[in-house]
C-alpha positions as CSV (number, residue, x, y, z in Angstrom):
1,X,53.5,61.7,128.7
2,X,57.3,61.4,127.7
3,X,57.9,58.1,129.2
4,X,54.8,56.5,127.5
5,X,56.5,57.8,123.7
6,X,59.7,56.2,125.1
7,X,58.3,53.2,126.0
8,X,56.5,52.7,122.9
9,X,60.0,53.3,121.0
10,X,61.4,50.9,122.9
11,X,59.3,48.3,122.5
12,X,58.9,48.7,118.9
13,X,62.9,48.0,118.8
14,X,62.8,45.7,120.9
15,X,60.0,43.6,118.7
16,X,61.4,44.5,115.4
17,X,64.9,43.2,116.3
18,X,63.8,40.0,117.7
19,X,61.7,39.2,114.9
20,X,65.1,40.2,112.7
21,X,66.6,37.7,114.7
22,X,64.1,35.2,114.0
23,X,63.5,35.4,110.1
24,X,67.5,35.5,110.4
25,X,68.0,32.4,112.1
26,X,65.1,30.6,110.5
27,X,66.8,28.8,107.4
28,X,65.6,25.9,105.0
29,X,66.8,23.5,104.6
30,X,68.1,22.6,101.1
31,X,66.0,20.4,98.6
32,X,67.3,17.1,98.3
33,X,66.0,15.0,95.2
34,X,65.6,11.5,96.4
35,X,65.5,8.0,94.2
36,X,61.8,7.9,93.0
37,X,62.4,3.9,93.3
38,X,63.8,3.9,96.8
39,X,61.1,6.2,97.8
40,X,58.7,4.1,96.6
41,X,60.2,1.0,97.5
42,X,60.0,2.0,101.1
43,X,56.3,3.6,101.0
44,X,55.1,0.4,98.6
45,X,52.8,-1.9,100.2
46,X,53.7,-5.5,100.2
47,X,52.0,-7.7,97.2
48,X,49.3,-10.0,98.8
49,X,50.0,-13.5,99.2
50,X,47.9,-15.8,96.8
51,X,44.8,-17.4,98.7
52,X,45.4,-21.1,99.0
53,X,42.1,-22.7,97.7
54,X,40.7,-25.8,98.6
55,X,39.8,-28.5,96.3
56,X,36.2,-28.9,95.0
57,X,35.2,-32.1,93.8
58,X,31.5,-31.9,91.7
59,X,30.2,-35.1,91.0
60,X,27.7,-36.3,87.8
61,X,24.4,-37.1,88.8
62,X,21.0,-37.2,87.4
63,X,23.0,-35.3,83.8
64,X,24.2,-32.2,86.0
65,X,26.4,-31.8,88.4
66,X,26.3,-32.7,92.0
67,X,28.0,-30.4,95.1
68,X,28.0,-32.3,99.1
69,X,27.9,-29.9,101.1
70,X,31.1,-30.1,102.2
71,X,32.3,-29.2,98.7
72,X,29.6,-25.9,98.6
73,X,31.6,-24.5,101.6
74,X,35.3,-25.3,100.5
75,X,33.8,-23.3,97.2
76,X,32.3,-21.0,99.6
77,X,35.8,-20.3,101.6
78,X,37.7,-20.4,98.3
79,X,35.5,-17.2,96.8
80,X,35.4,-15.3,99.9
81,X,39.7,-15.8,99.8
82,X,39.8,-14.6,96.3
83,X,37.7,-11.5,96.0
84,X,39.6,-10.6,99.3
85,X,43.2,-11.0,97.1
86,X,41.1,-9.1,94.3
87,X,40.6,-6.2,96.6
88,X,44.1,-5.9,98.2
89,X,45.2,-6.0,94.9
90,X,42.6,-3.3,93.7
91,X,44.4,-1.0,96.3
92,X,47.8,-1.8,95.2
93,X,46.7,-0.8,91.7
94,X,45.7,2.6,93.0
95,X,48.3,3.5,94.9
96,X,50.6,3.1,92.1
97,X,48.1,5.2,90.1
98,X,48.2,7.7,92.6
99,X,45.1,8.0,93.7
């Protein structure tokens, strides 16, 4: 019955000086206070490149205008392009509002 008391002790000794050990040897590090603008510089995303758009040409006809339909899907491509920039710049705006 005197060995199992021992034992006990001993492990308890044993447990409570490693774990001295650890929280001894476990530092931090110290807080360094980084440029805000290099930070951000690095984590920035790039600006978007402006779309190139094609040209349009509308034509008179009849008192309105006319479209070929080569013309409707230059307009087409050239709206698809631009609420694509509008978008990648949406996220751009919110990341530097931090959201």
């Amino acid at each position: 019955m005197q060995s199992g008391k021992n034992w006990r002790r001993l492990l308890t000794a044993i447990l409570l000086s490693a774990l001295t050990l650890f929280l001894y040897n476990c530092k931090s590090t110290p807080v360094t206070t980084a440029d805000v603008e290099a930070v951000l510089a690095v984590l920035a995303p790039p600006m978007p490149v402006p779309p190139e758009t094609e040209p349009v040409m509308f034509e008179d006809r009849d008192g309105g205008l006319w479209l070929s339909y080569n013309d409707y899907r230059a307009l087409e491509r050239n709206v698809i392009a631009l609420r694509e920039y509008a978008s990648r710049l949406e996220i751009i705006i919110r990341f530097y509002q931090g959201e």
